[in-house]
C-alpha positions in Angstrom: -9.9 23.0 -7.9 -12.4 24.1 -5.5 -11.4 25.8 -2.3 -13.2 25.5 1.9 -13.6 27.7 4.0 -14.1 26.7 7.6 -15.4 28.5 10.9 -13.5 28.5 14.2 -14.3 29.7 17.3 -16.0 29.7 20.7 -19.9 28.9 21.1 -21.7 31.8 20.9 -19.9 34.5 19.1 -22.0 34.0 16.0 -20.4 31.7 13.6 -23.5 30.5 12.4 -25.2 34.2 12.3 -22.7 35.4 10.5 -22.6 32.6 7.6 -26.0 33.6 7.3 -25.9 37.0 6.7 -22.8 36.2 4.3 -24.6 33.9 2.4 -28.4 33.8 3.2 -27.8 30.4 4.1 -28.9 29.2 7.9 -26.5 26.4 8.9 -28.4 24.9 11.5 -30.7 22.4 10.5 -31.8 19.9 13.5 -34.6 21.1 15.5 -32.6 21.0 18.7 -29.9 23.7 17.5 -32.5 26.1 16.6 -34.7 25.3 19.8 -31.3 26.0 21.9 -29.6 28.1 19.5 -26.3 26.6 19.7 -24.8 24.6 16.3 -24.4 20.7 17.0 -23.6 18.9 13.9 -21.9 20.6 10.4 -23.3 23.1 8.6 -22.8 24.1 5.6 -23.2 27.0 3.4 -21.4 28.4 0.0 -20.5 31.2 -2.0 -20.6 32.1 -5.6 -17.8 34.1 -6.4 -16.2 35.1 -10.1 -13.4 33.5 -10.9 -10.3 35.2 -12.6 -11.4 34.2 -15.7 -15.2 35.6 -14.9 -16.5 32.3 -14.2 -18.7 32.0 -11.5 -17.5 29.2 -8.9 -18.8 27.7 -6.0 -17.0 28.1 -3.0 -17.9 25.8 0.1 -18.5 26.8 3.7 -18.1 24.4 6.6 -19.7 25.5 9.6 -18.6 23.7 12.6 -19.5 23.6 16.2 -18.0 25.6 19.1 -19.1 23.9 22.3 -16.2 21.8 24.1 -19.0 18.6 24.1 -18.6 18.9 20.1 -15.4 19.4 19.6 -14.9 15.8 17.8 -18.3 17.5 15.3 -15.4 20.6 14.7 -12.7 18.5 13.8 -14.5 16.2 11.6 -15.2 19.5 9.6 -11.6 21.3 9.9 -10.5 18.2 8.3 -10.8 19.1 4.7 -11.0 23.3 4.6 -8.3 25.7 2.8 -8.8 28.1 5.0 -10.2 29.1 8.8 -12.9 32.0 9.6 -12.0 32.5 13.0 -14.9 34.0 14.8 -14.7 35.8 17.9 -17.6 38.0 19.9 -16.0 41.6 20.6 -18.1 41.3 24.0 -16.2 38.4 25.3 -13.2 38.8 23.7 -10.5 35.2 23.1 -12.3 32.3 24.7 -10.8 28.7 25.6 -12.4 27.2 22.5 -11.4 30.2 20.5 -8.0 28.5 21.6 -8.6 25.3 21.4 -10.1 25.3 18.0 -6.6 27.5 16.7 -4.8 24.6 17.8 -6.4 22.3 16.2 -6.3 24.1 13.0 -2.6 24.3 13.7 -2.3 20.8 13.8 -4.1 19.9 10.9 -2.0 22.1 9.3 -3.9 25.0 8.2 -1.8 27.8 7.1 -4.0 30.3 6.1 -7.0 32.3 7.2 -9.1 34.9 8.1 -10.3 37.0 11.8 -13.8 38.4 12.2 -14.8 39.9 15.4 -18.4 39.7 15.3 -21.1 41.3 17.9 -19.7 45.2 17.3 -23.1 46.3 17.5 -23.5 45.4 21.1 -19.8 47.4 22.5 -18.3 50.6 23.2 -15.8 51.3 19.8 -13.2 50.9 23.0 -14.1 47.8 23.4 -13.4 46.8 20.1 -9.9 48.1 20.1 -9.3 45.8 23.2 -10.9 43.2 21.6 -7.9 43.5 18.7 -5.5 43.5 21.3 -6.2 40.4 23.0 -6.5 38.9 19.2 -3.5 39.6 18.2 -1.7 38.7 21.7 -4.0 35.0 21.5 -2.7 34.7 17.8 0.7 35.5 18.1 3.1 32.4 17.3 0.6 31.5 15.4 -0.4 31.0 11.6 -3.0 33.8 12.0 -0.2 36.0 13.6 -0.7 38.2 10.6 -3.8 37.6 9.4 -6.4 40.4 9.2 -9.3 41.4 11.5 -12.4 41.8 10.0 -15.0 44.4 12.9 -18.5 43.0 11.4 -22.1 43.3 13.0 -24.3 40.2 11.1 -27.3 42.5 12.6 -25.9 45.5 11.0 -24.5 44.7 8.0 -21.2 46.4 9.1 -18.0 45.3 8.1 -19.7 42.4 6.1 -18.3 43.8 2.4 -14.9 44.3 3.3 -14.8 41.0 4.6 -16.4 38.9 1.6 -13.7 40.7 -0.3 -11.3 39.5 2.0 -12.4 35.9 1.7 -13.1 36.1 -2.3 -9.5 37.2 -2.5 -8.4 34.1 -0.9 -10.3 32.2 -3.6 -7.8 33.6 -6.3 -4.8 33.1 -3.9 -4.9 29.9 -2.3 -3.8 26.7 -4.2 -4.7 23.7 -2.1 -2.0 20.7 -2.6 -4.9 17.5 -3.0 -3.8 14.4 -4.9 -5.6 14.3 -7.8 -5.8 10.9 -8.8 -6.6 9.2 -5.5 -10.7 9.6 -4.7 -11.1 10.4 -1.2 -14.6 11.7 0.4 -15.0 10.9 4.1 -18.6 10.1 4.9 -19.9 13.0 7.7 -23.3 11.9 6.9 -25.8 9.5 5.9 -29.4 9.5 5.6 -32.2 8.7 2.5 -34.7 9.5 0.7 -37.6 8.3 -0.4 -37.4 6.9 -4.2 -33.5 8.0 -4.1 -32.5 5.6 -1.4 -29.0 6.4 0.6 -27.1 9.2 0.1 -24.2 10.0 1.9 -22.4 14.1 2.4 -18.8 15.0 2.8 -16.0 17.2 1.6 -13.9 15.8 -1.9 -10.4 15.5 -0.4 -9.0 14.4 -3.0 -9.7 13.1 -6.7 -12.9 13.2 -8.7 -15.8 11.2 -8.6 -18.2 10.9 -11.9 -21.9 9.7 -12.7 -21.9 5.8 -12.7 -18.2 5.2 -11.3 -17.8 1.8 -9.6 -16.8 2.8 -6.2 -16.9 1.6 -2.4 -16.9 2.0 1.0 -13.8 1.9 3.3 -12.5 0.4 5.6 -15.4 -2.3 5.4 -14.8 -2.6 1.6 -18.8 -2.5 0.4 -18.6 -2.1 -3.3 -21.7 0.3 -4.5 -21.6 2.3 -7.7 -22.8 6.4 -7.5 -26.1 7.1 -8.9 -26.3 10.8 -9.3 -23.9 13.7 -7.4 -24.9 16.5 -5.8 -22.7 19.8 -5.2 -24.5 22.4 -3.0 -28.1 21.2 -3.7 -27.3 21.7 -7.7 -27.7 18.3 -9.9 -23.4 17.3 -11.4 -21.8 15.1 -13.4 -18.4 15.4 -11.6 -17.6 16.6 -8.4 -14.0 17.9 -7.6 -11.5 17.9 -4.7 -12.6 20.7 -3.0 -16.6 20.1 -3.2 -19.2 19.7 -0.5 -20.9 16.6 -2.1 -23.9 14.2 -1.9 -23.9 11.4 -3.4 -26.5 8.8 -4.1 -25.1 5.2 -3.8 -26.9 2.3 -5.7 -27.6 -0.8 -3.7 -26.6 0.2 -0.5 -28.6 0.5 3.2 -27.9 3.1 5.4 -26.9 0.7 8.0 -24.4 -0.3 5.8 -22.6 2.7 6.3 -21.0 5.1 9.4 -19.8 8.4 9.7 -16.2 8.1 9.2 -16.2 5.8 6.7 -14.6 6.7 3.4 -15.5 6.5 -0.2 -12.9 5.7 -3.0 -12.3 3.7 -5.6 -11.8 -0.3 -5.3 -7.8 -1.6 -4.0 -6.7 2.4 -3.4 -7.2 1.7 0.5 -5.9 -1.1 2.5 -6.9 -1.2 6.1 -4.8 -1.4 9.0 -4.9 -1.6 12.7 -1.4 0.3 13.1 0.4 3.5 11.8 3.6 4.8 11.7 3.0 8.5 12.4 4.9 11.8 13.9 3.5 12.9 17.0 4.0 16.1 18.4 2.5 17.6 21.6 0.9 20.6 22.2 2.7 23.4 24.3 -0.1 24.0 26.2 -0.4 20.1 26.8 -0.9 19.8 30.9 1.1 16.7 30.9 3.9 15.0 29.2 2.6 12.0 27.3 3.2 8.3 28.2 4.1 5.5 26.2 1.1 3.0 25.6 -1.5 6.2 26.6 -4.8 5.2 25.3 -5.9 8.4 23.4 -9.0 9.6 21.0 -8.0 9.9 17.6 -10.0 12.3 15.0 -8.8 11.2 11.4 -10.8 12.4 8.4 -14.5 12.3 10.2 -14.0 9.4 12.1 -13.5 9.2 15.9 -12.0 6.0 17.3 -10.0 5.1 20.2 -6.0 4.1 20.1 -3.1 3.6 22.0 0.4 5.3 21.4 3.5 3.4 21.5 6.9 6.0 21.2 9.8 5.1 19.9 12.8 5.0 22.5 11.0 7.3 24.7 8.8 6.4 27.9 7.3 9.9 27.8 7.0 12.9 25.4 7.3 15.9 26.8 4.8 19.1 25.8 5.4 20.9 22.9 8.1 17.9 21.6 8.0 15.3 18.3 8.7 11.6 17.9 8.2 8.8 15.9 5.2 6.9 16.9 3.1 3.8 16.2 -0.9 4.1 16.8 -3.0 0.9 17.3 -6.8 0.7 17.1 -9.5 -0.9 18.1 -10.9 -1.3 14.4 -9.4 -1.3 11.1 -9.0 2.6 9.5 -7.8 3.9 6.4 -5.3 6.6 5.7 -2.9 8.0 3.2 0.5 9.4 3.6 0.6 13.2 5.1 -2.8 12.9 6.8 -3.1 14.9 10.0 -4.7 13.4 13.2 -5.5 15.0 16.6 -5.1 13.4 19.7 -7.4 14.0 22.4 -7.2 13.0 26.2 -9.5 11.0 28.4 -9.7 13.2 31.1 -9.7 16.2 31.3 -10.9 15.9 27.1 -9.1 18.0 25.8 -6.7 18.0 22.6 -3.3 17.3 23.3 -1.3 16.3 20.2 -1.5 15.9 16.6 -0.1 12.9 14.2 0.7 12.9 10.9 0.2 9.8 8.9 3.7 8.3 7.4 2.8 4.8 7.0 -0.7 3.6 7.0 -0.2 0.2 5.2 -0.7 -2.9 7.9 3.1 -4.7 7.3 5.5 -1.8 7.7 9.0 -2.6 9.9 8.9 -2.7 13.8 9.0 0.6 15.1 12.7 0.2 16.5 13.5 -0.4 12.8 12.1 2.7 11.4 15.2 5.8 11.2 14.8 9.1 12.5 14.6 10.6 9.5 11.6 9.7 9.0 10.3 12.7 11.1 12.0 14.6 7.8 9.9 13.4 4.9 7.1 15.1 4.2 9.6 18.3 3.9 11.9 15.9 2.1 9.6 15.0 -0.5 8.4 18.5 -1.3 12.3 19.4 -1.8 13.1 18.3 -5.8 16.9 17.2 -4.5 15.8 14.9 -1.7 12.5 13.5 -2.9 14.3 10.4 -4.6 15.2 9.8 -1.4 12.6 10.4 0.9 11.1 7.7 -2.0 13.7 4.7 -1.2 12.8 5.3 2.4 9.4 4.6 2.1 9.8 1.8 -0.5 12.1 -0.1 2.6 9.4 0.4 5.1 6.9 -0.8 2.8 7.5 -4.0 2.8 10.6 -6.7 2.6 8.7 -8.7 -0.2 8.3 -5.8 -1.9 5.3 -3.2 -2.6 2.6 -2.7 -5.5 2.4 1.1 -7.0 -0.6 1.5 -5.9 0.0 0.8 -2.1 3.2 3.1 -2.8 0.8 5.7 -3.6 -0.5 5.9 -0.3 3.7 6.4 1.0 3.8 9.9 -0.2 2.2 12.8 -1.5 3.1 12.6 -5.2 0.6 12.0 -8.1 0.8 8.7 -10.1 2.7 10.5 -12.9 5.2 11.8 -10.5 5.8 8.5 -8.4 6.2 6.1 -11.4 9.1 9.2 -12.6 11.0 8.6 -9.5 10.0 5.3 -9.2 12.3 5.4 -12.9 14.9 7.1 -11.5 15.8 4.5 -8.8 15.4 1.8 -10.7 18.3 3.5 -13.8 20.6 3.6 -10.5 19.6 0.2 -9.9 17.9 1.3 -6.2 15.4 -1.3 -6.9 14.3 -3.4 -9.1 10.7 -4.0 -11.2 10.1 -7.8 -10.2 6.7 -7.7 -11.1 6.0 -5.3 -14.2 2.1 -7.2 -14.4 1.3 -5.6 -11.2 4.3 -3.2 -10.9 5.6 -4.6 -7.5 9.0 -3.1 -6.7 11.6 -4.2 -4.1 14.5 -2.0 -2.7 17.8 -3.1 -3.8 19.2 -3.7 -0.4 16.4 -6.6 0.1 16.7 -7.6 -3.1 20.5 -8.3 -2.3 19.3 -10.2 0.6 17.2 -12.0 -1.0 20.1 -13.1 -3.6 22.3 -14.1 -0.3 19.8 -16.3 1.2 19.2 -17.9 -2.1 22.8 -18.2 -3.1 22.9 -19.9 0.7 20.5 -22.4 0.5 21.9 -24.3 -2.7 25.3 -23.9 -0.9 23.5 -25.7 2.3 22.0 -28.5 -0.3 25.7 -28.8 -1.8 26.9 -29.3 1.9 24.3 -31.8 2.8 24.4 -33.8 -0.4 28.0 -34.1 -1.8 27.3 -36.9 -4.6 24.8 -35.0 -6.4 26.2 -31.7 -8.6 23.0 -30.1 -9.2 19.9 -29.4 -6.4 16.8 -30.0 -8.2 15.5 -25.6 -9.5 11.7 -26.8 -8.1 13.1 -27.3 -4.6 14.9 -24.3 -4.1 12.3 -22.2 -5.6 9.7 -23.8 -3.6 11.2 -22.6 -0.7 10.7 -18.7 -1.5 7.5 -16.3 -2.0 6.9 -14.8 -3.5 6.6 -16.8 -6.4 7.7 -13.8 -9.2 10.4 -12.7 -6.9 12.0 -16.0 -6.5 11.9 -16.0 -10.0 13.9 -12.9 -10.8 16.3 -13.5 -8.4 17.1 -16.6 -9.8 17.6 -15.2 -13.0 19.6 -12.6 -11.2 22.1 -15.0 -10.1 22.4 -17.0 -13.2 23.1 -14.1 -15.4 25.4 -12.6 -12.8 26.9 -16.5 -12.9 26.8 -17.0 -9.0 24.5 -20.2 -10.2 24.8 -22.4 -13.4 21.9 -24.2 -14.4 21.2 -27.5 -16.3 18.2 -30.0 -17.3 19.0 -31.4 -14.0 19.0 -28.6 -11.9 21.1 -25.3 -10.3 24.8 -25.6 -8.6 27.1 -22.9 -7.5 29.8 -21.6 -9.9 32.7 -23.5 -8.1 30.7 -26.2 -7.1 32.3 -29.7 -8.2 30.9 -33.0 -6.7 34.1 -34.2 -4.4 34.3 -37.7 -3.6 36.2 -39.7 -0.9 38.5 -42.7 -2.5 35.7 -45.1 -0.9 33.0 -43.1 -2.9 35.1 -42.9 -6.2 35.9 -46.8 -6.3 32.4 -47.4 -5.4 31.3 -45.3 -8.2 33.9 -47.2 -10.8 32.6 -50.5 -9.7 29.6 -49.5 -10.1 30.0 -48.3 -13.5 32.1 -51.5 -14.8 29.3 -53.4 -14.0 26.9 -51.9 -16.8 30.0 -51.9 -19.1 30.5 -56.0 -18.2 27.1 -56.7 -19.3 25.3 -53.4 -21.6 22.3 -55.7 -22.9 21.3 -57.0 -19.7 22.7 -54.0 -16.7 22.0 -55.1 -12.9 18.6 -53.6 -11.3 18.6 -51.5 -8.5 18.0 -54.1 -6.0 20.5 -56.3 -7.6 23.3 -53.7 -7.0 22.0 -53.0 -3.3 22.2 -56.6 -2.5 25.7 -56.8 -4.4 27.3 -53.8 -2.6 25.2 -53.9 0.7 24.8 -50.3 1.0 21.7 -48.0 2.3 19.4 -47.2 -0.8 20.4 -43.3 -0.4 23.6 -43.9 -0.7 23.4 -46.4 -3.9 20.7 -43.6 -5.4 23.0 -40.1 -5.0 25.8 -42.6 -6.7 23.5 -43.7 -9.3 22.4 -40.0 -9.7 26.3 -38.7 -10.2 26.5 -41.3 -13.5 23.4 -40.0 -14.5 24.7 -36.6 -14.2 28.4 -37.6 -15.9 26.2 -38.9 -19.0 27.6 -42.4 -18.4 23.9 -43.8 -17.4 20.6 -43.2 -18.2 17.3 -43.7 -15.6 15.1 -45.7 -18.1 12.3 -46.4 -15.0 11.8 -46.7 -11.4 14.5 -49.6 -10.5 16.4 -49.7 -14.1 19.0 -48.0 -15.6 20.7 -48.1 -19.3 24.4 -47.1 -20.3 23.9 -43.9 -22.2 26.5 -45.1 -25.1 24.0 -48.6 -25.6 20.6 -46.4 -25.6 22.2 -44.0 -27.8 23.0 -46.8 -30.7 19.7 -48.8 -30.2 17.9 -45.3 -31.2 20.6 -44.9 -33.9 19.3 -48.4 -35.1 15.6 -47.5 -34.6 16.3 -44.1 -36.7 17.7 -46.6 -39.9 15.2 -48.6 -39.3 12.2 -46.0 -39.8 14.1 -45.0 -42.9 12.7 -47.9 -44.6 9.8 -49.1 -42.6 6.8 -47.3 -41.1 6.4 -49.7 -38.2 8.4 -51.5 -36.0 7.2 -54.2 -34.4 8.4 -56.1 -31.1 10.3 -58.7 -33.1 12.0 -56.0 -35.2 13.1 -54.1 -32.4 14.6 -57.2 -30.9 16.9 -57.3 -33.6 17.6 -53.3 -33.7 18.6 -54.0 -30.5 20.9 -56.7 -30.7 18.4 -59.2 -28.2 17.0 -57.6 -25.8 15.3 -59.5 -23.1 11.3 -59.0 -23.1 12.7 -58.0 -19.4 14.2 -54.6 -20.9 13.0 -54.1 -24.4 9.6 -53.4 -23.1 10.5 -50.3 -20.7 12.9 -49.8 -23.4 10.4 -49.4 -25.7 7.9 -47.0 -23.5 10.6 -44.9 -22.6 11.2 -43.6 -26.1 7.8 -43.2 -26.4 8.0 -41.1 -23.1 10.6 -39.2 -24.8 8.3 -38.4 -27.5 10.4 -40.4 -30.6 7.8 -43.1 -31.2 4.0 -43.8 -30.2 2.9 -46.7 -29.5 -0.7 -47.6 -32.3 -1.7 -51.2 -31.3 0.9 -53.4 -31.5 3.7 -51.5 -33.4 5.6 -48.6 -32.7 5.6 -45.8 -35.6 8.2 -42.9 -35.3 6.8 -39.0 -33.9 6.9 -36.3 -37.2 9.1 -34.8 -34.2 11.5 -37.3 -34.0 15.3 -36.8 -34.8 18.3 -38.8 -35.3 20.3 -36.3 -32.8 
């Protein structure tokens, strides 16, 4: 994995000059930096350097701007280095950008790097001593509190060995924590060339990309494929996390693409307009930060303006943390553990940093989110708490539950590691796998919600319709999504017996249709009228006119005899005693025995004179119930059929 070395520091204490005469490399490249010899956009430079195996590898420079008008140019290209080379002039001494640009390293959470106090050719040696001084009272509190200080002269040549040791030492030492299965390379430009077409630059984050790979561009989602990949001006097959890159995209304009835009692999990004985040203030913020400030936010390369919303809080005091929620004015893209810095309208200066906890669209409100949430990152990196930190995130992901791949983006774990603790919860049943085809999981506690409000509604439909046992499964899934996870929880609640189910449809364990003594002699009468008369029952129109009752009512009755097994629904209108239907396909059975077709006479007799009236609907509905099929004018029995 390849390692990045950034500059820091004020303008005009020779960051530029001094990558040069490191490297040979001039950084400046636009005709107005070297006209006003002052760096604008990027640069960038590399080393070659042995590795501990005596392999030579390439380790990348980014050289970054120290005027205060290009401080959004700086922290587009702090955003992906190892390391800082903070350069200050031993004639001026510790600068407000020299500050400035610390901070922002601090909150972008640099941890490492290296001093060089440049411009020793042109002071007293006393001066250079004072220069350490004020160094090392500027750094102190600081993570270059102990780092070294390098006296150099880029004119000279002094100091210039000692200090590429220095910075090839960090090249063993360091071990940058990138995801390695999640391609990340924010775009810090684009331009193209003729018979190549667009190419874009930017530093690997994360991941690898390879000759031909089908990727696109983020947040707009512009699907392009890469062409050929550059690392350092040298032709490569793959480029690592780690690499300055070029890449040549195929079928893309360069209109098509901004700076801050991100490359990755398709459905590994999902855009949003709000994150969850942790803010924290700088100490040497002038003010205490309101809620709703509208802000400028530097994520990856991209600049865009936002507006903070704290939680509980109306203010955040300097040099304090809370949970926060950013909106923007345009869709971005982020991943779990990101860091963001927050700079004010006026004065414009950097105030805070954010780092990224939730970057998916549907997370909770913000009052629902815990405190603890200010804890994860540290969580996750602690073996004991990570399954934990885990659950969190899964409940803020989503109530309907969240694909692996968006849960990727909820922490800093490879693939391999999340589906592990992803196993974990789910063998102490802390969620469940509704969805292995696209591995959508669901915390248990809304997954036991979900069970509630399903176990609720067929308890409502019991309630609201006392004459019929069973609510029809179609109706009660139908009101659920998703689809899968209606599903599973219905199969939940069956096997844990909560519902029984039937051919006719679901009902509670205890459910039992209850009927007033109105209802239950209405239901006998009913009944007795079938039995008075089996070869010619009453239609439903007969019975409403006979009993005088609302169609409902006569239907949920009808529906309860269906239900006991005492009548059968033959069509819209008619129904059958189940005994009588049961004996005429008894009859039919014999019948078949001997004959190979059964015409409409012979199934008068079978069934003991039936009226064209009822033999005819008779006849269709055993053909609708698959026993016979109808070939011209005879019936002739399915291969299916049974006698059962």
């Amino acid at each position: 994995m390849a390692i990045v070395m950034g500059t820091a520091g004020h303008i005009d204490h020779g960051k530029t000059t001094l990558i040069h005469a490191l490297t040979g490399i001039q950084c400046d490249r636009l005709a107005e930096e070297k006209k006003r010899g002052i760096t604008i956009e990027l640069g960038f430079a590399w080393f070659d350097l042995p590795d501990k195996n005596g392999q030579t590898i390439r380790m990348s420079i980014i050289d970054v701007p120290g005027h205060e008008k290009f401080i959004k140019n700086m922290v587009a290209g702090a955003q992906g280095i190892d390391f800082v080379l903070l350069v200050i002039a031993a004639d001026e001494g510790v600068m407000p950008q020299t500050r400035e640009h610390i901070e922002i390293c601090s909150l972008l959470n640099i941890q490492d790097g290296i001093i060089a106090l440049t411009k020793i050719d042109t002071v007293e040696p006393e001066m250079i001593e004072l220069a350490k001084s004020d160094i090392q009272e500027a750094v102190k509190g600081t993570f270059l509190e102990h780092a070294p200080v390098f006296p150099v002269s880029s004119f000279t040549g002094e100091g210039l060995d000692a200090l590429k040791d220095a910075i090839r030492e960090k090249n063993y030492s360091l071990q940058p924590k990138r995801k390695n299965d999640l391609l990340r390379l924010p775009v810090d430009r684009i331009f193209s060339l003729k018979g190549h077409g667009t190419l874009i630059t930017g530093t690997l984050l994360s991941g690898t990309a390879s000759l031909g790979d089908e990727v696109c561009i983020m947040p707009k989602n512009i699907p392009t494929k890469i062409r050929s990949l550059q690392n350092h001006g040298q032709a490569v097959e793959k480029a690592y996390a780690g690499h300055r890159t070029s890449i040549n995209l195929a079928g893309l304009n360069v209109s098509d693409i901004e700076k801050g835009d991100i490359l990755t692999t398709p459905q590994t990004l999902f855009p949003s307009e709000r994150w969850l985040v942790k803010l924290h203030t700088l100490p040497s913020s002038p003010r205490a930060i309101k809620h709703r400030t509208e802000i400028h936010l530097h994520h990856g390369t991209k600049e865009v303006m936002a507006k903070l919303y704290l939680k509980d809080k109306e203010k955040l005091e300097p040099n304090r943390t809370c949970l926060c929620e950013i909106r923007f004015s345009e869709p971005m893209c982020g991943v779990f553990g990101d860091k963001c810095i927050l700079r004010s309208f006026s004065p414009l200066q950097t105030i805070a940093g954010a780092m990224i906890l939730n970057p998916l669209p549907d997370f909770p409100k913000l009052k629902e989110i815990p405190e603890n949430f200010l804890n994860l990152e540290q969580d996750f990196f602690d073996t004991l708490k990570r399954e934990n930190a885990l659950y969190e995130q899964l409940k803020a992901g989503n109530k309907k539950g969240i694909a692996v791949r968006q849960l990727a983006l909820l922490c800093p774990l490879d693939m391999k590691d999340l589906e592990k603790s992803l196993q974990q919860l789910l063998a102490k049943k802390r969620c469940i796998l509704y969805d292995k085809e696209n591995k959508i999981y669901l915390a248990d506690s809304y997954a036991g919600e979900y069970e509630q409000t399903m176990l609720q509604k067929v308890q409502e439909y019991h309630q609201n319709e006392p004459l019929k046992q069973y609510m029809p499964k179609a109706s009660l899934l139908a009101q659920f999504e998703p689809a899968k996870l209606a599903q599973y929880i219905l199969n939940v609640l069956l096997k844990k017996g909560a519902l029984l189910s039937s051919e006719d449809g679901l009902c509670t364990a205890e459910h039992s249709v209850s009927l007033t003594t109105q209802e239950s002699t209405l239901k006998t009468d009913i009944y007795a009228l079938f039995l008075q008369n089996p070869h010619n029952p009453p239609l439903l129109k007969e019975l409403l006119e006979k009993f005088n009752l609302p169609q409902k009512d006569m239907l949920d009755v009808l529906a309860l005899l269906i239900q006991e097994q005492k009548l059968v629904k033959i069509m819209e209108g008619m129904y059958f005693l189940q005994s009588e239907l049961a004996q005429i396909k008894h009859n039919m059975f014999l019948f078949f025995q001997k004959n190979a077709d059964l015409k409409p006479s012979d199934f008068k007799e079978i069934s003991q004179g039936l009226t064209r009236k009822y033999a005819i609907p008779v006849l269709e509905f055993f053909d609708k119930e698959r026993m016979t099929i109808r070939v011209g004018d005879v019936r002739k029995l399915r291969q299916t059929g049974s006698s059962k």
